[in-house]
C-alpha positions as CSV (number, residue, x, y, z in Angstrom):
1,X,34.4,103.6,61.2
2,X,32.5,100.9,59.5
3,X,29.4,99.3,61.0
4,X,27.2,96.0,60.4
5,X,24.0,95.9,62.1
6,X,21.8,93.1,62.1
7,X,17.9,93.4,62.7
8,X,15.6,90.7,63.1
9,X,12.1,91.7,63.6
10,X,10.3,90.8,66.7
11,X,7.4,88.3,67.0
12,X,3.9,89.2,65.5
13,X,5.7,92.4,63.9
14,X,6.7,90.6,60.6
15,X,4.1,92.9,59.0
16,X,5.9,96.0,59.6
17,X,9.4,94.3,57.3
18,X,8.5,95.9,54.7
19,X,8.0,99.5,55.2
20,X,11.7,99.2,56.7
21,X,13.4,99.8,53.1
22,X,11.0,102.6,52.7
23,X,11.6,103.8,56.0
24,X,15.6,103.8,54.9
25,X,14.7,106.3,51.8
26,X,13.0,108.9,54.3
27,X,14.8,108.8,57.6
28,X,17.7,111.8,57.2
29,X,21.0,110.5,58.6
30,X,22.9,112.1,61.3
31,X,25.6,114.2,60.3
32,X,29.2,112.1,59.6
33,X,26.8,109.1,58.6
34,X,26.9,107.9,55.4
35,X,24.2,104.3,54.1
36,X,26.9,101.9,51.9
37,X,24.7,98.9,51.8
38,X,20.8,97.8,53.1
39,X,19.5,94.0,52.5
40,X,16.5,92.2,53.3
41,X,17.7,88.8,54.4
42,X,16.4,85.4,54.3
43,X,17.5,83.3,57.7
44,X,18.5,84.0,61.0
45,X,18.2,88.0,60.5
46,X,15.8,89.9,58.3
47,X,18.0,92.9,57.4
48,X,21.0,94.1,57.5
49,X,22.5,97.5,57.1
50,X,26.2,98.4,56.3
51,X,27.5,102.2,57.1
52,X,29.8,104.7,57.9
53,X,29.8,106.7,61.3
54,X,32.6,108.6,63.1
55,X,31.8,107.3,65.8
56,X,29.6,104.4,67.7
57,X,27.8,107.0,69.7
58,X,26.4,108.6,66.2
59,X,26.1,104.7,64.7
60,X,23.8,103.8,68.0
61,X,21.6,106.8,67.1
62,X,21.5,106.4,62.9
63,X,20.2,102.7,64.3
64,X,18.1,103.5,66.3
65,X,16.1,106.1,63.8
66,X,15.9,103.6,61.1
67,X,15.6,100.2,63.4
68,X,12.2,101.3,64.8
69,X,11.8,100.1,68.9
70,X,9.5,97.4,70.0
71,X,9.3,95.8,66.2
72,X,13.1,95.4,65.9
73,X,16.3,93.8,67.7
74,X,19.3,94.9,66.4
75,X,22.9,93.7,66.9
76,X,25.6,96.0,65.5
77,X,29.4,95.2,65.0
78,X,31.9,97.1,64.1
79,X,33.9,96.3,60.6
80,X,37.2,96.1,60.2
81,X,39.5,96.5,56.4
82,X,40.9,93.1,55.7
83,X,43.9,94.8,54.2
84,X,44.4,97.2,57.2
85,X,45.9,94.4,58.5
């Protein structure tokens, strides 16, 4: 499965943004879970991070570990193929 998730960094925690990219070099992904994409974003979200899990359980968890609690708020969706369709 294919996952999109969306963080937006919480209120007087912007200073914390950018140790999240070095943050994504360290953390060891679960098993099954495998980092396509990761952008810093200008707008209504400040990152953004595009990956392979088997599974949303194992995608909730690979979040979580690189999202840190209390400076993020994440929103994750889950992608479909155009041409699966």
């Amino acid at each position: 499965m294919i996952f999109l998730s969306l963080l937006k960094v919480l209120p007087r925690k912007a200073s914390e943004q950018p140790s999240f990219m070095r943050r994504l070099k360290v953390v060891q992904p679960p098993p099954g879970v495998m980092l396509k994409e990761a952008f810093l974003l200008f707008g209504r979200f400040d990152g953004a991070l595009i990956f392979e899990a088997p599974d949303a359980k194992t995608a909730m968890n690979f979040v979580l570990k690189v999202a840190t609690p209390g400076v993020y708020k994440t929103e994750t969706l889950v992608a479909l193929r155009a041409e699966e369709f």
